[in-house]
N, C-alpha and C positions, 0 to 999 in steps of 0.2 A: 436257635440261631438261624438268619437267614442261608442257605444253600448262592453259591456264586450266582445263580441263573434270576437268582431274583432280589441281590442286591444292591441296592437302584445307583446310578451312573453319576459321579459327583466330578464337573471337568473344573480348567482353568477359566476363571472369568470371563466369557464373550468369545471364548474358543471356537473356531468354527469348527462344529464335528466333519471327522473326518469321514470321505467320500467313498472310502474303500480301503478297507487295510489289506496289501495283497498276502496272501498269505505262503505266495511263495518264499517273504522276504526272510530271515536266518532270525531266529532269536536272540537279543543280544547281552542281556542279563545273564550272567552266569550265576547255576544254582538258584534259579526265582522260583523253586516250590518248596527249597530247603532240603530236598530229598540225600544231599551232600552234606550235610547239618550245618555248617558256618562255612565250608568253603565258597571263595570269592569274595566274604562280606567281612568289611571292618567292623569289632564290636566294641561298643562300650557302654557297660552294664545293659549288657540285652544278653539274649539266651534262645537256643531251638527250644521248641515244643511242639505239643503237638497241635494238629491243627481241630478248630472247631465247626470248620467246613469241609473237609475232605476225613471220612475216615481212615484211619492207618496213616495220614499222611502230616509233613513237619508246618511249622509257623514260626517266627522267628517275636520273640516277646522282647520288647523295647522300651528301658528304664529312661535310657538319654537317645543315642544317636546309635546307627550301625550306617555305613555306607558304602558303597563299589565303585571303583576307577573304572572309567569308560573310556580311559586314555587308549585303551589297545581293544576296544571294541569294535573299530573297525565304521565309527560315526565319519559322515562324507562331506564335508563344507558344502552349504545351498541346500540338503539333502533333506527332508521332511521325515519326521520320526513322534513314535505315539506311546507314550507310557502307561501299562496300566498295574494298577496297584489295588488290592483287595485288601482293605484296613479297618480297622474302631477302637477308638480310644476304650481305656478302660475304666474309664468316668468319663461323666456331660459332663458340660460347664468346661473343659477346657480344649487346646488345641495343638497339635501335630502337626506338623510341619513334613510335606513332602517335596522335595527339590531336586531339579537337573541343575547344578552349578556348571558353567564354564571358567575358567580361570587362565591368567596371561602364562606365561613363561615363568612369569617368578611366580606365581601363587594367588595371584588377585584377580578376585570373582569379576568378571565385567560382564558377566549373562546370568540372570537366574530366574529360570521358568519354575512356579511352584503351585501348590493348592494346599488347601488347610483342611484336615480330617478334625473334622467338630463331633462328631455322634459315636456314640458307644455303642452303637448297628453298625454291623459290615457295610460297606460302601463300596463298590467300585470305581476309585479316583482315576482321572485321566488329565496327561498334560500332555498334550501335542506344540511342537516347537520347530522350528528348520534352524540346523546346525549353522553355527558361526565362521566366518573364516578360519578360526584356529580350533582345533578340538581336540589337541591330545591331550590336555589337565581338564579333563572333565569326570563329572562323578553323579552318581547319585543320592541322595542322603535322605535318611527318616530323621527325625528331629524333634521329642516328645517336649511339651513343656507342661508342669503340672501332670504328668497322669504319664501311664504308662501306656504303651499303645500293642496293637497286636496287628501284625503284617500278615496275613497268608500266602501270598501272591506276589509277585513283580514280575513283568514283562514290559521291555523293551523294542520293538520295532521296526524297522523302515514304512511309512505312508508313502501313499500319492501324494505327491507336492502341494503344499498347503496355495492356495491360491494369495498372491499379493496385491491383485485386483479387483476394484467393485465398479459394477455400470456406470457409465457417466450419466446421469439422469442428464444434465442440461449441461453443454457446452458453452453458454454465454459466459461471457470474462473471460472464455480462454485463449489465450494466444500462442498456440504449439507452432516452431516452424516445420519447414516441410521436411521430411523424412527420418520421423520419430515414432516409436511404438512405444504405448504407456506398459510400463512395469510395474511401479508401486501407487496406490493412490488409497486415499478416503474420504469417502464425502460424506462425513459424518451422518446418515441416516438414522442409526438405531437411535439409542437411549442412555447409550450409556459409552465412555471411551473403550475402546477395542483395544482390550490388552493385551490380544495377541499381535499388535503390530507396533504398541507403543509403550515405552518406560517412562514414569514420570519422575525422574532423577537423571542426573549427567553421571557418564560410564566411570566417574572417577571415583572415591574410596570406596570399590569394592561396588559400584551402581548403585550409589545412595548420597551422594556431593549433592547438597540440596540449594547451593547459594557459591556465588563467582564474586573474587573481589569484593568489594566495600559494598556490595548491595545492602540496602535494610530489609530484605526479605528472605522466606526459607520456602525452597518448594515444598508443597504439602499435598495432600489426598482429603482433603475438607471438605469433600464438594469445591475444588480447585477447579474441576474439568466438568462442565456441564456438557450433557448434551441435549437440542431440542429442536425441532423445526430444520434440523438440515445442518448447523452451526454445532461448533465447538465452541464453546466459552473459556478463557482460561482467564479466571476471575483473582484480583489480588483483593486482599479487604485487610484493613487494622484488625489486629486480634490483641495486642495489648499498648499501652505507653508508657513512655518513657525508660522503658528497657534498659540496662546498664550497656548492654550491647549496640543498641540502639535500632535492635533488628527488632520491629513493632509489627512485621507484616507478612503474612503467607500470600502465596499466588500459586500458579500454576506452569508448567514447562510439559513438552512432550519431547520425546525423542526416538528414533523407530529402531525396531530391531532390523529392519530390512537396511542392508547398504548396497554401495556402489561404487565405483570409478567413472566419472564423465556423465553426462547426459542432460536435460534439458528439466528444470525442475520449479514448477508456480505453485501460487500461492494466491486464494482469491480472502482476503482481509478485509474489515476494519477496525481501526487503531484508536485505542483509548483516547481520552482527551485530557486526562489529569497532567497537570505541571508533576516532574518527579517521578513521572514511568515512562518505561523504555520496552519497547517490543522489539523481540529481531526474528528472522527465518534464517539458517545457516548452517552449512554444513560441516562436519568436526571430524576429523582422524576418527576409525573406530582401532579394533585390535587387527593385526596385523596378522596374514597368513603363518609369521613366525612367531608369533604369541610376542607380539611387540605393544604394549599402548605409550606413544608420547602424543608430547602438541608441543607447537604446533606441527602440522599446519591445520589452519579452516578460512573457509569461504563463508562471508558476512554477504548474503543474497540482500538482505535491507535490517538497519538498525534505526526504529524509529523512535527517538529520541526526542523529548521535551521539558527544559528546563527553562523556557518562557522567554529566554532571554538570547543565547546564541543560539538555540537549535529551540526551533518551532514548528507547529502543526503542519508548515507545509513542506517541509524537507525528510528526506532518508537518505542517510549515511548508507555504502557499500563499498567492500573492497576484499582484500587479501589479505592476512594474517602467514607471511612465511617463512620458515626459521631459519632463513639465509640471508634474508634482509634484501631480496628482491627489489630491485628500484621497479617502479611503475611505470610501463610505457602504453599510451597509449594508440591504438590505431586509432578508434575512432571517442569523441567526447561530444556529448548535446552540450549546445550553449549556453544553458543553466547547470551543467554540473562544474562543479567545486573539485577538481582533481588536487591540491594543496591538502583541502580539509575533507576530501572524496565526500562529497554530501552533492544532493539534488535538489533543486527548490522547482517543486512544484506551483503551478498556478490554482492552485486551492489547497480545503485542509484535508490531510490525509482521513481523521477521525470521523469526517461527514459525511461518506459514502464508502460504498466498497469499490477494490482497488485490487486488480491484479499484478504479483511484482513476481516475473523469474528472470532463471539465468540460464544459460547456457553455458554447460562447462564441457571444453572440449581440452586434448593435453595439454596445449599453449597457449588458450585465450580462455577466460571470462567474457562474456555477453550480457549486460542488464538489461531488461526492460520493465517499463510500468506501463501496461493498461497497452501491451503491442508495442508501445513505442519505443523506440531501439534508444538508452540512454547512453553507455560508453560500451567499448571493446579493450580490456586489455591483457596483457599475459599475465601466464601462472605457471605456477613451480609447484607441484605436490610433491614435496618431497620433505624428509628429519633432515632434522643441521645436517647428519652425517654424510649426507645428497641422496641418501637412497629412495625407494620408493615407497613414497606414506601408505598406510594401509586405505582400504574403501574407508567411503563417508558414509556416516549417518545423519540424517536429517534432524534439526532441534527447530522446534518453535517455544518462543518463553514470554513472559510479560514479568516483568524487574521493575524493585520500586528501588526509590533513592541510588543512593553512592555520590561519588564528587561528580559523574557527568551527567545523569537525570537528575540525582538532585541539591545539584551546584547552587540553587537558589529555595532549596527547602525541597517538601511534600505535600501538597494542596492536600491535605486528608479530608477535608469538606468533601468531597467528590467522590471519594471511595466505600465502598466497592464500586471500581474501574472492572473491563473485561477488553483482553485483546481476541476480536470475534474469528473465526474460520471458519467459511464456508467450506471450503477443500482442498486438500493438500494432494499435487499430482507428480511425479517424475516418469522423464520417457528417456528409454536407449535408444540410440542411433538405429536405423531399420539398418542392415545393409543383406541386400542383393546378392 
């Protein structure tokens, strides 16, 4: 068997390694050498033993699942933290399941950072993740499927703060007003989506609601999400027809682990051109300091919509979604926006160049603009029916085929595979002084 020192490093997808684990930080797995035999770990059909790397020293052998409440571990909302785990199945060919869940108030997973133990060689697994606004239902769990697995190891953390920014290569298309510092961004350089900043599912059953409303599509992992040249693709394509459901179609959706409250948030696109898809950028309730998830509320940044007929290539829909039934006022409206049916019509088509569209979300106003140009001003209320204060937003970008409002007049499927493109996805906090 291999010895710890030389069993090689298995992280989460696209993880960026960590810069420096200090090591003054506390360890916060209790019993991670087993040296207590099952104290702190939930078992089922697992067992101590001994270990195959340490002489004299315990392993814990894992039929199904063992796991540990991190509820009272002492995890910090925003705080960056580094798991490592020294594991191997006890057959190839199948796979183990290691996971940090976070879970609401009542039970329901809305975070889950994981890696898959594929080899029957020890492996040093790692998942580094920054804590959620709420983290007392949290845990960590092994998860065998097909084989039995063998744990030696668990450690838990505190890092350096995982960084939520990358260089701006080029500032063209952006239009930040003045006195904003960037916090979150991606400009899709690499090769692949960056899964340490993005979920491809909406926070709802448990972070895997694959489809809203009457869409005819499910989000997927198909090669949904390209990445190449600088751009994000989120590609929808037919994968079957006639469906009984009538869901004949996968695409792509992102959504960031990183949130926020307020700030100034763009988007440099271009938008499909198929009759019967719909793109938006938008921000959504995440889970709440009190382990709360509802919605609404969210902020629709642009919903561009094309069903050939009333909503066409050269408009985008924006507005509020708020669960108090907010009347709309506004301070200020361009004389092509539609504040009745909140849409914009542009003087071309959205689909035929790229187009920068953000907002500016401060306590009491919404700000749109497209391409710098200031299009309305008007209030906002983040708050649940009950009026309290909605938790931070998370960022979603999606491309949706059909339903009754893209495709009120069908799904040109001649055209597809469609992609809604992203060059880059940027949000900034208010600098202040």
């Amino acid at each position: 068997m291999q010895s710890p020192s030389q069993a090689p490093v298995v992280t989460q997808s696209d993880v960026v390694q960590a810069t420096g684990l200090e090591v003054s930080y506390p360890e916060l797995i209790v019993n991670g050498l087993f040296t207590s035999g099952s104290a702190g770990w939930n078992l089922s059909d697992a067992l101590v033993t001994s270990s195959e790397l340490r002489p004299g020293g315990k392993a814990m052998d894992v039929g199904w699942r063992v796991f540990q409440s991190l509820g009272t571990a002492g995890l910090k909302p925003g705080a960056s933290y580094r798991l490592e785990v020294q594991a191997r199945n006890a057959s190839s060919g199948k796979t183990t399941r290691l996971a940090v869940i976070f879970r609401t108030a009542s039970g329901e997973p809305f975070r889950t950072h994981e890696v898959s133990v594929v080899s029957s060689s020890y492996a040093r697994y790692v998942i580094e993740f920054t804590a959620p606004n709420y983290v007392a239902n949290a845990e960590f769990q092994v998860l065998t499927n097909g084989t039995r697995a063998r744990v030696d190891s668990a450690s838990l953390r505190q890092r350096d703060a995982i960084e939520q920014t990358e260089p701006i290569v080029s500032a063209v298309g952006s239009f930040v007003p003045a006195g904003y510092l960037l916090a979150f961004n991606d400009e899709f350089n690499g090769s692949s989506l960056n899964r340490a900043k993005w979920f491809t599912r909406f926070i709802y059953a448990g972070g895997t609601s694959d489809r809203l409303n009457d869409e005819q599509q499910r989000y997927r992992d198909n090669s949904n999400h390209v990445v190449a040249d600088g751009v994000l693709k989120l590609i929808a394509r037919r994968v079957r027809t006639g469906s009984a459901d009538g869901i004949d179609y996968e695409s792509g959706m992102i959504r960031s682990d990183w949130t926020t409250r307020y700030g100034y948030f763009e988007a440099r696109v271009r938008m499909p051109a198929g009759i019967g898809l719909s793109s938006a950028f938008w921000l959504n309730s995440d889970v709440s300091e009190f382990g709360r998830l509802a919605w609404p509320p969210e902020i629709d940044i642009f919903e561009f919509v094309n069903n050939g007929v009333e909503d066409t290539r050269d408009m985008i829909h924006s507005g509020v979604v708020d669960a108090r039934g907010l009347a709309a006022s506004y301070a200020f409206k361009h004389p092509s926006f539609d504040s009745t049916w909140t849409f914009w019509r542009a003087p071309y088509d959205f689909s035929g160049g790229w187009h920068t569209i953000g907002a500016e979300w401060t306590p009491d106003a919404l700000t749109l603009y497209v391409d710098g140009e200031r299009i309305y001003t008007r209030n906002v209320r983040w708050n649940y029916s009950d009026g309290s204060a909605a938790a931070p937003a998370h960022i979603i970008l999606n491309l949706a085929v059909g339903g009754q409002w893209a495709g009120r007049y069908g799904v040109d499927s001649s055209v597809i595979p469609q992609a809604l493109e992203i060059d880059w996805v940027r949000a900034y906090r208010r600098e202040f002084n």
